[in-house]
C-alpha positions in Angstrom: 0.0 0.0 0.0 1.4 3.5 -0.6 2.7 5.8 1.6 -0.1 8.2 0.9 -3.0 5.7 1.5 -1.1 4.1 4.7 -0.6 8.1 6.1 -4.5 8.7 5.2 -5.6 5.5 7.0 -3.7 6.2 9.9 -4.8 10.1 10.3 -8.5 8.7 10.0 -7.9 6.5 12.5 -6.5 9.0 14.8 -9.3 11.2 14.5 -12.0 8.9 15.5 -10.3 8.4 18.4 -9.7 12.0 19.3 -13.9 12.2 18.6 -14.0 9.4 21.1 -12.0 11.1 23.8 -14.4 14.1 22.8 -17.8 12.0 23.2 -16.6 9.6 25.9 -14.9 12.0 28.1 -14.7 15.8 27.4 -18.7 15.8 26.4 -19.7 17.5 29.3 -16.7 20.2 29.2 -16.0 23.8 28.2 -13.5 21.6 25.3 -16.5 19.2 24.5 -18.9 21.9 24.4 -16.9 24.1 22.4 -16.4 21.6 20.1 -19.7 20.4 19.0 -21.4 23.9 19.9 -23.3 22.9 22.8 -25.1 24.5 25.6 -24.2 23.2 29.6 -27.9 22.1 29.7 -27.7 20.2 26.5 -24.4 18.7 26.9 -25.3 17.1 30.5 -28.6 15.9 29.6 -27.4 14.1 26.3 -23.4 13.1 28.2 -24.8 9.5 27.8 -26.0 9.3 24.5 -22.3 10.8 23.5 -20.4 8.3 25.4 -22.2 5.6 23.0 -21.4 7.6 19.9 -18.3 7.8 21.2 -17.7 3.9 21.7 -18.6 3.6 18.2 -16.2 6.2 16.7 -13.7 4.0 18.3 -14.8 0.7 16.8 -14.3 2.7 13.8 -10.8 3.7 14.7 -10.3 0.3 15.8 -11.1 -1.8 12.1 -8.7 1.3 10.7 -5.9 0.5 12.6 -6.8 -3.5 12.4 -6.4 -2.8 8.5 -3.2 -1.0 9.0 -1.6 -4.0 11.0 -2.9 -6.5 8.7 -0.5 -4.6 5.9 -1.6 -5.3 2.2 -3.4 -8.2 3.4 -5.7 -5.6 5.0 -7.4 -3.9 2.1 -10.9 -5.3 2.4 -11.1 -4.4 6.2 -9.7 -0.7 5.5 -12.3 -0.4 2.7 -15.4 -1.5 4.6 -14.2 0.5 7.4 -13.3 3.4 5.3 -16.8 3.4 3.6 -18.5 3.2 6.8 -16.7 6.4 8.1 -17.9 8.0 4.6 -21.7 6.8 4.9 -22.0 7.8 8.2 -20.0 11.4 8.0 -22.8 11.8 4.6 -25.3 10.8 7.1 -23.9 13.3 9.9 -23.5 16.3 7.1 -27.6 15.9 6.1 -29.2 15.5 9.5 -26.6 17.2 11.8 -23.5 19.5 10.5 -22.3 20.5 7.1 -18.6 20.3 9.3 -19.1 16.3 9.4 -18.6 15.9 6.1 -15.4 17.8 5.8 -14.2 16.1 9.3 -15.0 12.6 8.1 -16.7 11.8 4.9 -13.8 13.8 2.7 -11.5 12.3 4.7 -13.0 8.8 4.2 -13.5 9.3 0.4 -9.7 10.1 -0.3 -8.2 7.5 1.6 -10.9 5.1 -0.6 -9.3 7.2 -3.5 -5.9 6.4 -2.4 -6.1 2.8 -1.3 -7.7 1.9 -5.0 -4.6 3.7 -6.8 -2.5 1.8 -4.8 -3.5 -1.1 -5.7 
């Protein structure tokens, strides 16, 4: 696999699991808050709801970095994982925030880009 694929991969990767520490953890903060645009109110009456979207950003993050270990051999996993980041950051930019789909589903679509032209 290419450097630029591999390097793509691995920065998706690390972003889910920055938006897991975000969900999981910082919901309910001044960093949490700011981040997603929240009010106190909303962000303590919805802190459990996050920490499940947050669990399954990290799943995400996990099949990523499974792919990356698995090397070449790995491809399928990356893709499937790759193209659920970019259904669900589609998903996020129509019902949620235009910023979702810049955050993951761009994201998601090059690395796709870059792991076919690899190949």
């Amino acid at each position: 696999m290419s450097l630029v694929a591999t390097t793509i991969v691995a920065l998706l990767a690390l972003i889910h699991v920055y938006i897991l520490v975000l969900e999981m953890f910082l919901w309910d903060t001044p960093k949490g808050r700011k981040a997603f645009g929240l009010t106190p109110e909303f962000s303590a009456a919805s802190k459990v709801l996050a920490a499940n979207q947050g669990l399954y950003n990290g799943f995400l993050a996990a099949g990523l970095f499974w792919g990356l270990w698995l090397g070449d051999e790995g491809f399928g996993v990356k893709v499937f994982f790759l193209a659920c980041i970019l259904v669900a950051g589609l998903y996020g930019a129509a019902t949620s925030s235009r910023k979702i789909l810049f955050v993951q589903a761009v994201p998601a679509a090059l690395g796709l880009l870059a792991l076919w032209f690899s190949r």
